[in-house]
SERO-4910 file (N, C-alpha, C, O; in steps of 0.05 Angstrom, whole numbers):
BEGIN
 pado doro    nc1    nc2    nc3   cac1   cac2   cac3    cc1    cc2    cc3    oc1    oc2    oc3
  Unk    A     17    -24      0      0      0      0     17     25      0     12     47    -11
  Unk    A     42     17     17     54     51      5     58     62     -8     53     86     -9
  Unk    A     73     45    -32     67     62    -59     51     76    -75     56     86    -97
  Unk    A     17     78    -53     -4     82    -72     -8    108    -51    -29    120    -51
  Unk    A      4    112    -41     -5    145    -17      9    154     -8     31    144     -4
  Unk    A      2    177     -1     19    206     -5      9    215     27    -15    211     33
  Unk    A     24    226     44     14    241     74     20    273     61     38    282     46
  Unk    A      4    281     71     -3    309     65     -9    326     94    -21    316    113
  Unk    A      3    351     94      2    370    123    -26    379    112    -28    382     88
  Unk    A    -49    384    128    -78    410    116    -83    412    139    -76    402    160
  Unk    A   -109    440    125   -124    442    160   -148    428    162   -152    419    139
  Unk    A   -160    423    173   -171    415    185   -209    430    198   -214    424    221
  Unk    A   -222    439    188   -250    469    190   -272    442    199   -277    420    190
  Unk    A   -281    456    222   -317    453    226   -323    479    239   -308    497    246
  Unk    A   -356    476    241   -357    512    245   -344    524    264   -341    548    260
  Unk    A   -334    515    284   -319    530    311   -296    535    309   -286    557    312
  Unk    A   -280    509    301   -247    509    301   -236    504    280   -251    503    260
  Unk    A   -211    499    277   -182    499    251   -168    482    264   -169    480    289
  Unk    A   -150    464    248   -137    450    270   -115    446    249   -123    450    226
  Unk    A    -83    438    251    -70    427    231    -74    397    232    -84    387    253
  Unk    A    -66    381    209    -64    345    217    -60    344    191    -66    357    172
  Unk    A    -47    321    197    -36    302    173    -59    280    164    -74    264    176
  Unk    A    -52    287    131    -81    264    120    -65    246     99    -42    248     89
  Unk    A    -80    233     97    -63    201     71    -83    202     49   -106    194     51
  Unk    A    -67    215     19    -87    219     -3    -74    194    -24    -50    190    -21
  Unk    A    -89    180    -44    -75    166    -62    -67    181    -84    -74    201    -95
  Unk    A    -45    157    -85    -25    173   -113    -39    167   -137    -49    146   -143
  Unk    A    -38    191   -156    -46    183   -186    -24    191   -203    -15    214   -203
  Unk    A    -15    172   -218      8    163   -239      4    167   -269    -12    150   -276
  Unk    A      9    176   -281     12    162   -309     27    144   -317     50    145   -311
  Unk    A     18    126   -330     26    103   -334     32    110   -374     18    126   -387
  Unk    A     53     96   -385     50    101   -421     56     75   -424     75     62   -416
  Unk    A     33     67   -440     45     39   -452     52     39   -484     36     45   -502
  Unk    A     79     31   -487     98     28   -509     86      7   -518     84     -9   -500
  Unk    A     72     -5   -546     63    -25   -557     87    -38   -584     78    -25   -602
  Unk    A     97    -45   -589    123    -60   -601    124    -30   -613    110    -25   -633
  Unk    A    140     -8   -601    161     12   -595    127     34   -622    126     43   -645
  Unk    A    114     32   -608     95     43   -608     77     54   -594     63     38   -581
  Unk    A     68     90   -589     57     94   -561     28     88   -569     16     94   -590
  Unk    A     20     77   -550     -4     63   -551    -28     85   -531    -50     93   -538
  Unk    A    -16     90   -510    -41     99   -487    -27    109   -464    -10     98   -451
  Unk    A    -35    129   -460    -29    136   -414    -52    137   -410    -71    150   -420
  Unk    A    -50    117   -384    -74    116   -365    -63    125   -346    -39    119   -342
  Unk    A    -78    142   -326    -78    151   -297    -87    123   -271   -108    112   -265
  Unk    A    -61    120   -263    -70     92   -245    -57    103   -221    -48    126   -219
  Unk    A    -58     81   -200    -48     83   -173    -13     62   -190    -16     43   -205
  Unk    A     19     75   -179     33     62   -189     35     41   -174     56     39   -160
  Unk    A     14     19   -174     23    -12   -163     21    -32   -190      1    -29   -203
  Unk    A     36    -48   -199     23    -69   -208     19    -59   -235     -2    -56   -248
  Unk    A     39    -54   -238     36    -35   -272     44    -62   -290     45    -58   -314
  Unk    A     49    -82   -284     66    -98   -304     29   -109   -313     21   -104   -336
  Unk    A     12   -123   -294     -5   -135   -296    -30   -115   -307    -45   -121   -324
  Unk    A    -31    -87   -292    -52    -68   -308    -43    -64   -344    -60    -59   -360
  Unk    A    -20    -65   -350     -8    -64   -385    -12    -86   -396     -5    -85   -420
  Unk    A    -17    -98   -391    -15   -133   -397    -50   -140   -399    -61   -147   -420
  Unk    A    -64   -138   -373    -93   -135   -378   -114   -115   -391   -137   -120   -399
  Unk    A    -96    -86   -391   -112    -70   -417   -109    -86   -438   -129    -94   -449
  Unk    A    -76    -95   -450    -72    -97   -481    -96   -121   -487   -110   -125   -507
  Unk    A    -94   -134   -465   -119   -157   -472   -139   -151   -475   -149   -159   -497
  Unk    A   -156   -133   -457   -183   -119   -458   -185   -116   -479   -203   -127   -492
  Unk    A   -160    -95   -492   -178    -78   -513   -168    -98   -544   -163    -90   -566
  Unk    A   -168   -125   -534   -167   -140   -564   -132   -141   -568   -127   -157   -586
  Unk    A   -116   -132   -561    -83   -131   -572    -69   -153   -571    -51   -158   -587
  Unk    A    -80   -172   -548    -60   -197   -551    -80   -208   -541    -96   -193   -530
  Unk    A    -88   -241   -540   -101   -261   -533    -91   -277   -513   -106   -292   -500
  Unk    A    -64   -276   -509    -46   -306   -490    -34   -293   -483    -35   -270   -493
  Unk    A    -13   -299   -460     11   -290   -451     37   -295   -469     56   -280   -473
  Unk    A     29   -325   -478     48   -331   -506     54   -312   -520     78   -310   -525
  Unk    A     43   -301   -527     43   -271   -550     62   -254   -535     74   -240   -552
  Unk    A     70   -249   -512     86   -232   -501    112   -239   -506    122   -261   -497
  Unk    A    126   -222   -520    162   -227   -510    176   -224   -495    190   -242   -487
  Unk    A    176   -201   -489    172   -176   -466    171   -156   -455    174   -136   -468
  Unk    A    166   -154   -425    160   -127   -409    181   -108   -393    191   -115   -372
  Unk    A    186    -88   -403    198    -74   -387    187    -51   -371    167    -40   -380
  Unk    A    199    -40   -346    168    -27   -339    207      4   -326    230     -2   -320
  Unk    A    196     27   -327    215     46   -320    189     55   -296    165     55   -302
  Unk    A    199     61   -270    179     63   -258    177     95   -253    159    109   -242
  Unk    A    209    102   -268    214    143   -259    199    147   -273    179    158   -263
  Unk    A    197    139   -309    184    156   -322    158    137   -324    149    141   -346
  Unk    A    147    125   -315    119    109   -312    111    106   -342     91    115   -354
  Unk    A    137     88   -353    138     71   -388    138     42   -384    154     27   -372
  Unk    A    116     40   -398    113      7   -383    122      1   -425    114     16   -443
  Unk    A    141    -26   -431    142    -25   -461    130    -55   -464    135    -71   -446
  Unk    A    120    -60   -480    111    -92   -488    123    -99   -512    126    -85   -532
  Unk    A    132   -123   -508    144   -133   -538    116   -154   -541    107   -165   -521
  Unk    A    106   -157   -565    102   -186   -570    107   -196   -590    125   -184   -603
  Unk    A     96   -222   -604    105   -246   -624     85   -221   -654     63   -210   -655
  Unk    A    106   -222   -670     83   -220   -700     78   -182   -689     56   -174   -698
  Unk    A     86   -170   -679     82   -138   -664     77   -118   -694     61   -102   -702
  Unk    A    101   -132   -704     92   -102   -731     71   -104   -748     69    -86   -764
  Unk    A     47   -130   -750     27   -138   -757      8   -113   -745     -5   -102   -763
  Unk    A      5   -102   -719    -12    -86   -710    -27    -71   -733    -17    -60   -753
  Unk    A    -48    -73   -728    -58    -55   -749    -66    -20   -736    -75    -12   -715
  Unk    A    -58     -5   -763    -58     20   -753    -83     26   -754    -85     48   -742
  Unk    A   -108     17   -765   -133     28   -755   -141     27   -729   -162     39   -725
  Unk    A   -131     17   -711   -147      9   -677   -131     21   -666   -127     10   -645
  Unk    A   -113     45   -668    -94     67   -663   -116     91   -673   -107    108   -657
  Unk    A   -136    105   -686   -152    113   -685   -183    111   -682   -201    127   -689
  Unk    A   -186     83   -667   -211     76   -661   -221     79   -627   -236     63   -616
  Unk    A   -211     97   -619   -207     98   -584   -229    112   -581   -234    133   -593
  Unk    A   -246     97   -561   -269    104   -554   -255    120   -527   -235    112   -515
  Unk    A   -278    155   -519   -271    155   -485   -297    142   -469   -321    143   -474
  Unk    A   -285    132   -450   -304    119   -434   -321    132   -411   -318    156   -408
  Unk    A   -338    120   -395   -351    129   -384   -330    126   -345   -340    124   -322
  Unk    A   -302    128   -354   -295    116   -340   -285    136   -310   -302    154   -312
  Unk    A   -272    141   -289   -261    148   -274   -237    174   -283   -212    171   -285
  Unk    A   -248    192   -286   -237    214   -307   -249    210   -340   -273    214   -345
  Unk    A   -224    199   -366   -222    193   -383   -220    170   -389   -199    169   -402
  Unk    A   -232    142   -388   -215    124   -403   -216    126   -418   -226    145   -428
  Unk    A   -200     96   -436   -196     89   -467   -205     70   -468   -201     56   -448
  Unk    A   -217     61   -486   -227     32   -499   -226     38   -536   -233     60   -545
  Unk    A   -217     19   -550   -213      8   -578   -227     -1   -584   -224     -7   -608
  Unk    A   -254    -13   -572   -272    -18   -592   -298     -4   -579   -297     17   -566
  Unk    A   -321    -18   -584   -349     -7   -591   -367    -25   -572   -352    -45   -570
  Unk    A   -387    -30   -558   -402    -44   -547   -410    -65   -574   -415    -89   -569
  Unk    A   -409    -54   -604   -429    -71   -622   -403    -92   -636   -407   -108   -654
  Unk    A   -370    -82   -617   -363   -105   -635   -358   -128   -622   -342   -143   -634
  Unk    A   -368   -138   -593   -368   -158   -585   -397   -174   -584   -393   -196   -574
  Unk    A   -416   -171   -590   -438   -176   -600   -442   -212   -595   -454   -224   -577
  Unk    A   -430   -220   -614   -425   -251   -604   -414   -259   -582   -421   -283   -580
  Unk    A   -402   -253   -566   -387   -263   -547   -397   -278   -527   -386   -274   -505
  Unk    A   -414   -294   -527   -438   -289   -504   -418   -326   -484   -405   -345   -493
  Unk    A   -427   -316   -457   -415   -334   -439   -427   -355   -435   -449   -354   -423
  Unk    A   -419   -376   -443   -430   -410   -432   -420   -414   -407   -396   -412   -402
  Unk    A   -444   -419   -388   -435   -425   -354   -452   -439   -347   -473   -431   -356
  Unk    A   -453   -461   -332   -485   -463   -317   -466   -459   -289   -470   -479   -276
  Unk    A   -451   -443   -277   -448   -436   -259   -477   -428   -236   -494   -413   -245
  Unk    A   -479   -436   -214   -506   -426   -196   -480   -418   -168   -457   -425   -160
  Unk    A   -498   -403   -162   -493   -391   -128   -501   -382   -110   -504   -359   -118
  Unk    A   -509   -383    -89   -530   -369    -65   -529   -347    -54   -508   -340    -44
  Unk    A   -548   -331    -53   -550   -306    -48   -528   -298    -29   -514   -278    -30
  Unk    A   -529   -325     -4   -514   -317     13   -488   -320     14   -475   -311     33
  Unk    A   -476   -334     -6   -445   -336    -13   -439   -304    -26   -419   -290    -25
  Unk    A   -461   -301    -36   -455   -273    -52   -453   -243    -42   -445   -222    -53
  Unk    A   -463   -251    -13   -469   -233     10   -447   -226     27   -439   -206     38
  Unk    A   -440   -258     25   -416   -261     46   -380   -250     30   -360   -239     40
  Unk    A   -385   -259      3   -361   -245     -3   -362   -218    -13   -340   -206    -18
  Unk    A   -384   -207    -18   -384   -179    -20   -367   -162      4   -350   -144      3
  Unk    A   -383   -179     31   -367   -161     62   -338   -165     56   -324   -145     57
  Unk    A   -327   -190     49   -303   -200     54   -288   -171     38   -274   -155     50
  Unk    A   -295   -168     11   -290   -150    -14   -285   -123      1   -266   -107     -2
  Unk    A   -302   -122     13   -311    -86     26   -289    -89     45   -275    -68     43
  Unk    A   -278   -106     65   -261   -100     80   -231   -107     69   -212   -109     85
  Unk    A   -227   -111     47   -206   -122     24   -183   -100     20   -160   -106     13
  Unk    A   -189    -83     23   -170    -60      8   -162    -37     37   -175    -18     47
  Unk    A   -142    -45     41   -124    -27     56   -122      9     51   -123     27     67
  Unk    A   -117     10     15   -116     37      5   -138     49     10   -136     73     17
  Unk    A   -164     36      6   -185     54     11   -191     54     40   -199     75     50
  Unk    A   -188     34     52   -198     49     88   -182     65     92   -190     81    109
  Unk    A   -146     76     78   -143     94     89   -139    122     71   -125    140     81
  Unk    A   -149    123     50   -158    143     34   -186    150     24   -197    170     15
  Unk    A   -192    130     27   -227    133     14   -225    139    -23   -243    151    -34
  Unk    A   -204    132    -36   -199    147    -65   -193    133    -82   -184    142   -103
  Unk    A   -198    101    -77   -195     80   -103   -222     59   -102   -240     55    -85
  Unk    A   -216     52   -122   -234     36   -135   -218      7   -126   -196      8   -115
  Unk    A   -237    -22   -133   -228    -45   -117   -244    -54   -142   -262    -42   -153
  Unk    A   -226    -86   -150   -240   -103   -162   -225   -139   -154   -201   -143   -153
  Unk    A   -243   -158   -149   -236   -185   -143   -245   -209   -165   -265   -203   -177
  Unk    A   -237   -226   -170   -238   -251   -178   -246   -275   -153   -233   -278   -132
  Unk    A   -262   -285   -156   -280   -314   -127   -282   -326   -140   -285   -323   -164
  Unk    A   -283   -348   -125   -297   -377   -124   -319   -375   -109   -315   -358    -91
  Unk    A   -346   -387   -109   -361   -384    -88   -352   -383    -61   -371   -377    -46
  Unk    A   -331   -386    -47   -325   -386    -25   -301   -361    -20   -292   -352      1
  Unk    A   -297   -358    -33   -268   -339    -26   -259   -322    -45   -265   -329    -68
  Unk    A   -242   -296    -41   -228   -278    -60   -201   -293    -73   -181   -302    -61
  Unk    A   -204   -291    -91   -174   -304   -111   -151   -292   -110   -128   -299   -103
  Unk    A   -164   -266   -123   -143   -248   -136   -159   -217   -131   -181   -208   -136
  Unk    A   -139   -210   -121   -157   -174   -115   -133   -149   -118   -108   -150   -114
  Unk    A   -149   -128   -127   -126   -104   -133   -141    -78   -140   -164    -79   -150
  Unk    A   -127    -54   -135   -146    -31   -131   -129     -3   -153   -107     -1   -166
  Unk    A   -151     12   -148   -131     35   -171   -155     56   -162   -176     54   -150
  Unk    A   -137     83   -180   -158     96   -178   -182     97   -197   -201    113   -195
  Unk    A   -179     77   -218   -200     69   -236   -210     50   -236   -197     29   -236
  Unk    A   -235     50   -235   -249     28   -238   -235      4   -259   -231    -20   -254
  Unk    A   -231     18   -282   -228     -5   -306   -202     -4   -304   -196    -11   -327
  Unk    A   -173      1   -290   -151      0   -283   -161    -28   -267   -164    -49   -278
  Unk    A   -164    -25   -242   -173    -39   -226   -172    -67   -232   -155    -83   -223
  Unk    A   -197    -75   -252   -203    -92   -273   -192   -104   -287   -199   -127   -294
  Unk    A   -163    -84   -299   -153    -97   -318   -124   -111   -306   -108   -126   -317
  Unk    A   -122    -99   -279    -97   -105   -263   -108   -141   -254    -93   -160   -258
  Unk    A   -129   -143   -245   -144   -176   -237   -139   -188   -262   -125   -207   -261
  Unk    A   -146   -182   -281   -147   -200   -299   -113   -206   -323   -105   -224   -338
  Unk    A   -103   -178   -315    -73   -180   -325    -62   -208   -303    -50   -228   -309
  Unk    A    -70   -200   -284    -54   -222   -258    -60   -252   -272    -43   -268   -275
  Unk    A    -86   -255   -277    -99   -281   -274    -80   -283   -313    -81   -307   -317
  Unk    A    -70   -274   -330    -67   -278   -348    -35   -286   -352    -24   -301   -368
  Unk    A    -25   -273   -333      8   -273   -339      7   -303   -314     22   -321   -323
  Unk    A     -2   -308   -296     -9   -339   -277    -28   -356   -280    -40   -368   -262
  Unk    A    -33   -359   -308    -55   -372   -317    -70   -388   -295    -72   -411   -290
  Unk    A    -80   -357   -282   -106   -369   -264   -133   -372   -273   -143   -350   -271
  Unk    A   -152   -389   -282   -177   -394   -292   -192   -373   -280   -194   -367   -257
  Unk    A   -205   -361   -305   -227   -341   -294   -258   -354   -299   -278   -342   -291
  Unk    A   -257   -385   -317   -285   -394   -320   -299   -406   -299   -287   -417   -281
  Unk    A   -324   -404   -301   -339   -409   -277   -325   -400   -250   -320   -415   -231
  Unk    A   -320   -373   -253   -314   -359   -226   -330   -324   -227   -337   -312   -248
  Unk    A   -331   -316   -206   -345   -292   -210   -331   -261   -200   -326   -257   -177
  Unk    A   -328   -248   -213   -313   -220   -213   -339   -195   -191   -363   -192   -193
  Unk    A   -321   -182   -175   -337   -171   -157   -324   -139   -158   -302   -137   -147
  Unk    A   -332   -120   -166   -325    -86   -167   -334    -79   -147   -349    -92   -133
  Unk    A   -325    -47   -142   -333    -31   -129   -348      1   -141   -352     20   -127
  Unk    A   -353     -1   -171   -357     14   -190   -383     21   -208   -400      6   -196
  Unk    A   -392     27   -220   -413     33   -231   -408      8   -250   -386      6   -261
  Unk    A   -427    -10   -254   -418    -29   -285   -439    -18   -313   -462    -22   -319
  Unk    A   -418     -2   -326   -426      5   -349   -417    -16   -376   -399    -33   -374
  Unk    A   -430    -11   -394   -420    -22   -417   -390    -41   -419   -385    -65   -422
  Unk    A   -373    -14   -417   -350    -39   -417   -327    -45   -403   -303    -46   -408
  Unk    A   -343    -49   -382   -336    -66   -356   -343    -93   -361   -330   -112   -353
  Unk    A   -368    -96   -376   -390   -122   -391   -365   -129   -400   -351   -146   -388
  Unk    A   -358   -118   -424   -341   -122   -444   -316   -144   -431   -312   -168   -436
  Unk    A   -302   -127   -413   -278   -131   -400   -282   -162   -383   -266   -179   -376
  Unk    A   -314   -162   -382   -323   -186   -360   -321   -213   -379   -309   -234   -375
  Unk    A   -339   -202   -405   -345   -226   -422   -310   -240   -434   -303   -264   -436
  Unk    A   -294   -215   -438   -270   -233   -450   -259   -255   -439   -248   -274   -450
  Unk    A   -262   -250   -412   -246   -279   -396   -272   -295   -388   -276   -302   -365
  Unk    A   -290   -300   -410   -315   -312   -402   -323   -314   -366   -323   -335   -353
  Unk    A   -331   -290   -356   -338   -299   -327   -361   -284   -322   -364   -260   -323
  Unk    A   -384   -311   -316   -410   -309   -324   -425   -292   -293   -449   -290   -294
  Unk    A   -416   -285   -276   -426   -269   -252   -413   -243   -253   -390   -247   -262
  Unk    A   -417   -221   -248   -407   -200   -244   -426   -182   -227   -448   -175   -234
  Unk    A   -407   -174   -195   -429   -166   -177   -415   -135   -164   -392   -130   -159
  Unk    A   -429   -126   -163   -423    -90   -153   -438    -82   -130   -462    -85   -126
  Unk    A   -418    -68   -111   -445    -47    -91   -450    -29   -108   -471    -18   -103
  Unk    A   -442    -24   -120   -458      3   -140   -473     -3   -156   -479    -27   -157
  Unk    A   -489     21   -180   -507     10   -193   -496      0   -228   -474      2   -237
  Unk    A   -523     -9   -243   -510     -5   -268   -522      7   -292   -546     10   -289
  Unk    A   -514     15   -313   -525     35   -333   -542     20   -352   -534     -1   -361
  Unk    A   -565     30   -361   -579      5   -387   -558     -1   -408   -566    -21   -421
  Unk    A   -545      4   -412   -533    -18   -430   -508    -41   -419   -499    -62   -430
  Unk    A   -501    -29   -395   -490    -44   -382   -505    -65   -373   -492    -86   -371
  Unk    A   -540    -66   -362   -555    -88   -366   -561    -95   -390   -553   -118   -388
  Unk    A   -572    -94   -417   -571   -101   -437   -551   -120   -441   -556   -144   -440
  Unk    A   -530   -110   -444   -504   -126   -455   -498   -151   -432   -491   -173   -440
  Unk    A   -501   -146   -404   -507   -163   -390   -526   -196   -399   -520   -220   -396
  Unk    A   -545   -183   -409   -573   -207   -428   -561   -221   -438   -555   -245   -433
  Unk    A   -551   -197   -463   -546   -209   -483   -529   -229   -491   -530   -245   -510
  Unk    A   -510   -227   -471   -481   -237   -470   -478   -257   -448   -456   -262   -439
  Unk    A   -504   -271   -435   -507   -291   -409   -496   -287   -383   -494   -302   -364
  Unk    A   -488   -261   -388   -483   -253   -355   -496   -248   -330   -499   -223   -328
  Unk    A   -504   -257   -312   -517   -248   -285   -499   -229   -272   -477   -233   -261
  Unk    A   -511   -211   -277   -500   -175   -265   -517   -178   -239   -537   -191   -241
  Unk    A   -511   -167   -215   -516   -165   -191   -502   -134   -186   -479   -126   -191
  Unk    A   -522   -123   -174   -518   -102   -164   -529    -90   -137   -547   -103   -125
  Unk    A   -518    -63   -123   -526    -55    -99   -521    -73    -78   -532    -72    -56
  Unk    A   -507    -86    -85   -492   -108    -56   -490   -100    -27   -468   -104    -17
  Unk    A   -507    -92    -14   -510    -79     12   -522    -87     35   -547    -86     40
  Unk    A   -507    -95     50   -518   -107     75   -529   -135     74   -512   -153     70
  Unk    A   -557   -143     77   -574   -166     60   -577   -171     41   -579   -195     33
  Unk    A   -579   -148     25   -597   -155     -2   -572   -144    -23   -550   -134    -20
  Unk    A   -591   -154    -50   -572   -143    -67   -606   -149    -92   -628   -160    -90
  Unk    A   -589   -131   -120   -611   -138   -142   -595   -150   -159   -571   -147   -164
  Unk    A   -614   -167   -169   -600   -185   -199   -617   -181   -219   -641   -186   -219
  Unk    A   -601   -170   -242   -613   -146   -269   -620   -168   -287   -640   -168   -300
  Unk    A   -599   -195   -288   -602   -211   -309   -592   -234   -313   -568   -234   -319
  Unk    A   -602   -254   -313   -597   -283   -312   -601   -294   -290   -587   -314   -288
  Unk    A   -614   -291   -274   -620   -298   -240   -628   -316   -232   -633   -320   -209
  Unk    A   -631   -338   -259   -630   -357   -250   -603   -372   -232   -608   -385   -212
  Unk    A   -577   -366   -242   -556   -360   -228   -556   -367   -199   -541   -382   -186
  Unk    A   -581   -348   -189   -578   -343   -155   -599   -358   -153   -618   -363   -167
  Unk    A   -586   -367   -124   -603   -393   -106   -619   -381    -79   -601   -373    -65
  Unk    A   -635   -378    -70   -632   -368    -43   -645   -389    -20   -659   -407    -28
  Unk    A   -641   -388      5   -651   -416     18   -685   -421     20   -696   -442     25
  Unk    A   -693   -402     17   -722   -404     18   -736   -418    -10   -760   -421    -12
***
């Protein structure tokens, strides 16, 4: 966690008094990723775990499929240049170098493609799970992240099994976040099928996106999600769960999914 926060001297105001004290804010980085000696993108992240957030964007947004494809990574952490080699690199095609969508994301993101060009992708699971497994690792999730109990200023995303967190990691973006779990699970070929991905973020559109590539047919949020983020949810066999709070939670789509004891 230290790398991701900063102590800061301020004052301190309620209506009566001023006080001085020291507060702990998170760091935001730019990050540049070099694509075979090609600048590809800066994203604004927390600087943890840059090898696995460069590695899980290039996947997101369609650039490489396997880890195989990597040659390799070099990461400069002064000037926050993360470089990727991979297999077949000067193949890139230069149209998806001006197809950058901005997202709906935590500032600005980037995304390269479109909600309409994953269309097919749709997830085969008969994965099921009980409300209350889903309850129980939501708490687990909420008390997961060190940076945010003591900044309140990042975003959190996990990889589960019905019983437990896998793989977990935080940023100040939601889809940073996201792409750092699934960079992890890609470079340690950890299985993401029939397991379920848990945010702390609004699930818009393509967060879906990001969900469907590593086929993982649950995706559950305390926050809410946007209609096309349920749509694409449908369409694509995902059970989206949302508002994860306390008892209850809502499930937008596929609910057959959830079990409950009654």
């Amino acid at each position: 966690m230290e790398n991701n926060i900063e102590t800061l001297n301020i004052r301190r105001v309620t209506e009566e008094v001023a006080s001085d004290i020291e507060d702990i804010v998170v760091r935001e980085f730019p990050m540049t990723i070099i694509f075979n000696d090609r600048e590809l993108v800066t994203l604004l992240c927390t600087p943890s775990n840059l090898k696995n957030l460069a590695v899980g964007f290039l996947f997101s947004e369609g650039f490489i499929e396997s880890k195989d494809e990597i040659r390799n990574v070099t990461i400069n952490d002064g000037t926050g240049v993360v470089r990727v080699e991979t297999e077949g690199g000067d193949e890139l095609a230069k149209e998806a170098l001006f197809s950058r969508l901005i997202t709906s994301g935590c500032g600005r993101g980037a995304s390269f493609y479109s909600a309409t060009d994953v269309a097919g992708q749709k997830v085969e699971s008969l994965l099921k799970i009980t409300a209350r497994n889903i309850l129980d690792l939501a708490r687990k999730f909420q008390h997961h992240s060190e940076t945010y109990r003591a900044t309140g200023g990042v975003h959190a995303a996990a990889l589960c099994d019905s019983a437990d967190i896998l793989v977990f990691d935080e940023d100040i973006g939601r889809h940073n976040a996201m792409d750092k779990v699934f960079g992890e699970c890609l470079l340690k070929d950890i299985p993401t099928d029939d397991r379920l991905v848990i945010t702390s973020g609004r699930i818009s559109s393509e967060i879906l996106l990001k969900v469907s590539k590593r086929n993982v047919p649950i995706l559950v949020s305390k926050s809410a999600p946007t209609n096309l983020g349920v749509k694409l949810a449908n369409d694509l066999g995902i059970t989206l769960i949302g508002f994860v709070r306390g008892k209850r939670a809502n499930v937008y789509t596929n609910s057959w999914r959830v079990t409950t004891d009654g």
